[in-house]
C-alpha positions, 0 to 999 in steps of 0.5 A: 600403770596407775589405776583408774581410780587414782587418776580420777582421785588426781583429776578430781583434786586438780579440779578442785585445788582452785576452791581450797583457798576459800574453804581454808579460809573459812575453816580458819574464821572457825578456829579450825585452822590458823589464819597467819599459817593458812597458805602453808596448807597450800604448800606454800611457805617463809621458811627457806629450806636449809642447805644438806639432807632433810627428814620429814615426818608427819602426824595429824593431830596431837596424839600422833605429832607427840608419839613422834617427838622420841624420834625427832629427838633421836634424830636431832640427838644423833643425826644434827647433820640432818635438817627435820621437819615436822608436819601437822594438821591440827592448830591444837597440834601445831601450838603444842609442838612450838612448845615441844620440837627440840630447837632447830626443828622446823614445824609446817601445817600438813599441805592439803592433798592436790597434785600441784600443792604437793608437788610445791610442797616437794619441789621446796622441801625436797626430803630424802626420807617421809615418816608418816604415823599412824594412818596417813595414807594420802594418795598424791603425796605418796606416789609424788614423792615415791616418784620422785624417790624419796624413801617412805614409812609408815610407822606405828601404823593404826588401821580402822576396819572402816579404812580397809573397807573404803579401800578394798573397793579399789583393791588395785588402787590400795596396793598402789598406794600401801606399795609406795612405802619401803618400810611399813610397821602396825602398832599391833597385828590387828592393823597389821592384818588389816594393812596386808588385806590392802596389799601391804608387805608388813616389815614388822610391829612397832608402837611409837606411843608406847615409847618416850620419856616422862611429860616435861613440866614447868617446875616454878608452875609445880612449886606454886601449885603444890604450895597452894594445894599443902598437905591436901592429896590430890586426883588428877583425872585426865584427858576426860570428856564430854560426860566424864567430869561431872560423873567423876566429881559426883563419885569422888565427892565421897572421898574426904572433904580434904582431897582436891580433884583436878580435871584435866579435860582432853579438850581445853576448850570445852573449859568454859562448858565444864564450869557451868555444869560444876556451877550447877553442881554447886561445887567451888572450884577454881580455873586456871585459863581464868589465873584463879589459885587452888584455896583450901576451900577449893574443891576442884581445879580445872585445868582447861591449859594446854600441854600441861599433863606433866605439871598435873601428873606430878601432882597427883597422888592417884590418876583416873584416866578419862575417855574410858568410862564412856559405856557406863554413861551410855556415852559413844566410845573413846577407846581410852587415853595413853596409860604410860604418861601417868605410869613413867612418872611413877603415879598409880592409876584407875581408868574406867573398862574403855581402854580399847586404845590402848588394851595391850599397855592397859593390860600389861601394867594391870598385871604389873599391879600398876593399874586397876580397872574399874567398870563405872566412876560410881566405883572410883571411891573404892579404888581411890579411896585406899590408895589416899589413904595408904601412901607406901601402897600408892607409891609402891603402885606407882613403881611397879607402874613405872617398871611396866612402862619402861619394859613397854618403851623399848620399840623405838630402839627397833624403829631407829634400826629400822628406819637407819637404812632408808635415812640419807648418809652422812656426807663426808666432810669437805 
């Protein structure tokens, strides 16, 4: 029988399911969805569902939608009788992933949570296998396609304290919901933890964004670039923040006049904001939304571009990670930025004492020699600074980086296994 809780959670979205095409549209007159693809969110859709099996998988924004391309490649690699689709909520995400899916992979916008636009959403797409990543737990979705029969994972799943406290409100509700699923893998034990207080059966740990190959560049992109930064070496602090950049500009302005900073912010639309505190700086950079090139007076290069980490990565001589340097601001937390992105492609990397994201792969490549932690980016110099200067040691860093990476990369292997039993077979040929 289904908890009361659930049925007033159904009844309550029915209700409102009338109201949600206004609140998309004005969500989208703010950016926050697309307005081309708004009734995708309602379950609607232009895309005919191809004929045989099809797999979906989810993630909301970009973080999770790109630790789920290895599978999705895998998938398209191995199993080309099946159809994919991928699912976002994000427009940041969905952009991204026009760039990335393999071709022949279908991308819709994740449906809002409604019984009947799930169940439009179903009755069109009809999988036989639901990936969900992270920390998707929607109520109607789950029970409508577990219902209806379709296999269930939730896979490099990241529990909040917070989630588990919402939920152990309605503790018969929650094991409903985590019951739903026929396979369920945390990324550490801490979520595991957390998931099995809900009522889940945990089958196993699994994190998908330690997995994956190195970020794909654009190679005429690098040529240019590299042939208008010359002999000059080159930081790349990536997926900053609010706070960051100016701080990092400030630290490395005492590295040698020749060096050349790029600032990769982990959100690009913040570009226009980040140039006027360099103005103020009195710094002289170039912007790449803008099409301005790196001169060799140029200080700094703003990177405000999307899916473009791969072309700066390989850039770069040394990398700092950003939305790690958050408590020595006094800046709320960020929980740091993936690691293994720099460190597949062979780059030595800083990152600041907030990694707690990511504090297994953080650790482990700063025991490999990969990495170096520093408290605050008024200590960038030191670390930074050696490395320009020494390239046999930055390169030798970087291998050991990339060592670390490949050994930390080995989980998608155990996810396919995982995942084969649950995937619809193949079908004999006619």
């Amino acid at each position: 029988m289904t908890p009361v809780p659930l049925l007033a959670y159904r009844l309550m979205t029915r209700a409102l399911e009338p109201l949600a095409p206004r609140l998309l549209d004005a969500r989208a007159a703010k950016g926050k969805e697309d307005p081309a693809r708004v009734d995708e969110r309602m379950g609607f859709t232009g895309i005919e569902r191809p004929q045989g099996d099809l797999v979906w998988l989810h993630g909301v924004s970009v973080g999770e939608t790109l630790s789920l391309l290895p599978l999705v490649e895998r998938f398209v690699r191995t199993r080309p009788d099946l159809t994919v689709l991928v699912t976002s909520g994000t427009v940041t995400s969905a952009k991204i992933l026009a760039d990335r899916l393999p071709k022949g992979v279908i991308h819709q916008y994740a449906p809002v949570d409604g019984p009947g636009v799930v169940a439009r959403f179903l009755d069109h797409w009809r999988p036989g296998l639901a990936i969900f990543v992270e920390s998707e737990l929607w109520p109607n979705m789950l029970l409508e396609a577990h219902q209806r029969g379709v296999k269930l994972a939730l896979v490099s799943a990241r529990v909040t304290e917070k989630t588990v406290d919402g939920w152990a409100r309605f503790p018969a509700s929650a094991r409903a919901v985590t019951g739903a699923f026929d396979l369920v893998l945390p990324q550490d034990q801490l979520s595991a933890q957390r998931l099995e207080s809900l009522g889940a059966r945990i089958d196993g740990l699994v994190n998908l964004k330690l997995a994956g190959e190195p970020l794909p560049h654009d190679t005429a992109a690098f040529s240019r670039l590299s042939a208008a930064i010359g002999d000059r070496p080159v930081v790349v602090a990536a997926s900053t923040h609010e706070g960051e950049e100016i701080a990092i500009v400030r630290a490395l302005d005492k590295l040698a006049d020749r060096a050349c900073l790029i600032l990769l912010p982990r959100h690009p639309e913040r570009g226009p904001h980040i140039a006027t505190a360099l103005q103020r700086e009195g710094v002289v950079f170039a912007m790449r939304s803008r099409g301005e090139t790196i001169r060799r007076d140029t200080d700094v290069y703003l990177a405000d571009t999307l899916n473009e980490m791969g072309l700066f990565l390989r850039l770069a001589d040394v990398v700092v990670m950003g939305g790690s340097f958050a408590p020595a601001l006094g800046l709320p937390t960020v929980g740091g930025h993936n690691p293994l992105e720099p460190a597949r492609l062979g780059r030595p990397t800083v990152t600041g004492p907030d990694a707690s994201n990511w504090a297994t792969v953080t650790s482990a490549l700063a025991e490999a020699g990969g990495l170096i932690l520093v408290q605050a980016p008024w200590d960038l110099p030191e670390a930074v600074a050696p490395l320009l200067a020494d390239p046999a040691t930055a390169k030798a860093m970087g291998e050991r980086a990339r060592r670390a990476a490949a050994e930390a990369g080995g989980g998608l292997d155990r996810l396919w296994n995982w995942l084969s039993p649950l995937t619809p077979q193949k079908r004999p040929r006619r």
